[in-house]
C-alpha positions in Angstrom: 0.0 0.0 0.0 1.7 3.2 -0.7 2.2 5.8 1.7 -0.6 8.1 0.7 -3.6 5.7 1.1 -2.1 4.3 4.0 -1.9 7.8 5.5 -5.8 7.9 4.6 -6.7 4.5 6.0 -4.9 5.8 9.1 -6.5 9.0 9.1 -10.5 8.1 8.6 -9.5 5.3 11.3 -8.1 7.8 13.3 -11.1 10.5 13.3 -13.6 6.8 13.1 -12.5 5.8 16.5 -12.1 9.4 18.0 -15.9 10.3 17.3 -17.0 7.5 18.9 -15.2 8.2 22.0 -12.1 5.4 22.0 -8.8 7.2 22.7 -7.1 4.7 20.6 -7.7 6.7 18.0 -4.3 8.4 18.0 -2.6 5.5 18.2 -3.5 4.7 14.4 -2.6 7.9 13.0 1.0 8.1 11.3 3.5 9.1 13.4 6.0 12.0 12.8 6.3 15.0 11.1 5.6 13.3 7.9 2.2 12.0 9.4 1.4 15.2 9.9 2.0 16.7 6.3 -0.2 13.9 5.2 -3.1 14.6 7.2 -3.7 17.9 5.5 -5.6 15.3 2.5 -8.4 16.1 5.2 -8.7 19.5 4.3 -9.0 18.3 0.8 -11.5 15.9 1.6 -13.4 18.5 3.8 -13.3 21.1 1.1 -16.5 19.6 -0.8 -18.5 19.1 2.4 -17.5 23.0 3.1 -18.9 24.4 -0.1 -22.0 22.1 0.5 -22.9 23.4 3.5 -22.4 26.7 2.5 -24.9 26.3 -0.8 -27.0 24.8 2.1 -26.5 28.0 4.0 -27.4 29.9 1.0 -30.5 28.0 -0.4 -32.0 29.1 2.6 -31.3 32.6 2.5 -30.2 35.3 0.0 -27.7 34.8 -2.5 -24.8 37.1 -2.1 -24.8 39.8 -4.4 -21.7 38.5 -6.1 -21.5 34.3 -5.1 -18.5 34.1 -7.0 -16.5 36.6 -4.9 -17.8 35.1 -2.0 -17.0 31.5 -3.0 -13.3 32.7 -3.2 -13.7 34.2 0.5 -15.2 31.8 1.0 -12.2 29.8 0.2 -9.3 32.0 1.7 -10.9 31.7 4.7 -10.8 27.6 4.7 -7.1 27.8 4.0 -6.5 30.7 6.0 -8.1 29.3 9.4 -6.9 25.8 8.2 -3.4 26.4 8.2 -4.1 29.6 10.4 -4.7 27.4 13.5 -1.8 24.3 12.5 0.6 27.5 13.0 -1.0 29.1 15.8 -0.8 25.6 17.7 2.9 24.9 17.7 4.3 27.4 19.7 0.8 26.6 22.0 1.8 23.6 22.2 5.5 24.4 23.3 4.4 26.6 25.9 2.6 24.0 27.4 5.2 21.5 27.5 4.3 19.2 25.1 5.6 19.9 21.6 7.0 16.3 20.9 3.5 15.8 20.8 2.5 18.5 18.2 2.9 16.6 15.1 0.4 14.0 16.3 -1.6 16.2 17.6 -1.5 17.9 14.4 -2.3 14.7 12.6 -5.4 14.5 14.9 -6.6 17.5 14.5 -6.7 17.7 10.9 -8.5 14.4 10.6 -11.0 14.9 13.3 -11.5 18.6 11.4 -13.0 16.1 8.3 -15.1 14.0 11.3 -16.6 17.5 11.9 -17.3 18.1 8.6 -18.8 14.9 8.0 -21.4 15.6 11.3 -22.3 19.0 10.5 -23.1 17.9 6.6 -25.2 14.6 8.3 -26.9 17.1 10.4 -27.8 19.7 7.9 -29.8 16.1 6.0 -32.9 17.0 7.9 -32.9 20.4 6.9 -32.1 19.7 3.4 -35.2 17.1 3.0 -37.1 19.4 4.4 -38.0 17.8 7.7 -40.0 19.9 10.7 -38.1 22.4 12.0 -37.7 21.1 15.4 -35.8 17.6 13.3 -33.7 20.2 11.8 -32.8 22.2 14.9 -32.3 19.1 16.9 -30.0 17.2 14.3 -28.3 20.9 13.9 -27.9 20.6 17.5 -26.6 17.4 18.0 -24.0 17.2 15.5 -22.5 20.8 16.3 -21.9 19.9 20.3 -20.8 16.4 18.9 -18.5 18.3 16.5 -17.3 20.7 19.2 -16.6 17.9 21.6 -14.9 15.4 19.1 -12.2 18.6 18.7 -11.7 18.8 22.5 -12.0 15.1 23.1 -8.9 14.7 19.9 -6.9 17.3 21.8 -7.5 16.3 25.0 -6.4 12.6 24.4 -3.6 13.9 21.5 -2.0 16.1 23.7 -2.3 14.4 26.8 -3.4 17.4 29.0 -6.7 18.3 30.9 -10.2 19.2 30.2 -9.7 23.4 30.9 -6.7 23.3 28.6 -8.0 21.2 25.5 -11.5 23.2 26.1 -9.0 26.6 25.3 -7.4 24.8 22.2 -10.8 24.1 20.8 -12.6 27.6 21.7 -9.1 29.1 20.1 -10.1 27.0 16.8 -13.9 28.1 17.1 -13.1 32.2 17.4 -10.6 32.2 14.5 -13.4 30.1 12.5 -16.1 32.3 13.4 -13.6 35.8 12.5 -12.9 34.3 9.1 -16.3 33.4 8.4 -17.2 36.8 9.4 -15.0 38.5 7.9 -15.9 36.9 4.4 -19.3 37.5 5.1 -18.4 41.6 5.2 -16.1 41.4 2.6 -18.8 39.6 0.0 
């Protein structure tokens, strides 16, 4: 198997086993540095469920007066915040004592990011089919404090550290998230 599907198997395992709670789940991503280039085919892999939530977000509101210019906000903002937040966590990380850790964690993080991705699209199903609104806010719901808690459960477990810290990790990801969406939103 070469290196790049392995690194996939590794990785969907990986996010798999950390969603449904089993810390072994960082013990089958790739180790290293080179583990952790690797794991960024998550981003690519999360890219489509990205754009499809945000058509979802649109359908039910306005268009944007130009969706094109958007859609490449849009997209800055996904690499910005994706790569953003890798950067931002490696002196974090060394602060804390733990930066041996950091490419696994890194590793961890990017494929749990593509879990989230995968709960958020599952939960915007209702919506999409057109299901009562109480379905849809409850599936909404769920998967979003699923989503939130895989990323702080993964971090937690990753970087072998307590509940306060990981909680600070994950509401760091979740500000610069919601200040690039933001900001795309004022810039479109």
């Amino acid at each position: 198997m070469n290196a790049g599907v392995a690194a996939l198997a590794a990785g969907l395992r990986t996010a798999a086993l950390l969603a449904a709670g089993r810390a072994d789940g960082v013990t089958a991503i790739e180790p290293g540095l080179a583990g952790a280039r690797r794991s960024f085919l998550a981003a690519l892999l999360s890219l489509p469920l990205f754009f499809l939530l945000r058509l979802l977000d649109w359908s039910e509101g306005a268009l944007p007066p130009h969706p094109g210019h958007a859609i490449g906000l849009d997209l800055l903002g996904f690499v910005i915040g994706w790569a953003g937040f890798a950067l931002l966590t490696r002196p974090l990380v060394a602060a804390i004592g733990r930066a041996p850790l950091w490419p696994r964690y890194l590793a961890v993080w990017n494929w749990c990011n593509f879990a989230q991705y995968v709960l958020l699209t599952l939960g915007a199903v209702p919506e999409f089919l057109g299901a009562p609104v109480i379905m849809q806010q409850t599936a909404a719901l769920v998967t979003l404090g699923w989503a939130i808690w895989l990323e702080w459960y993964a971090t937690r477990t990753a970087l072998a550290i307590g509940g306060l810290p990981a909680a600070l990790f994950t509401l760091l990801d979740l500000a610069l998230g919601v200040a690039l969406a933001g900001l795309a939103d004022l810039l479109a």
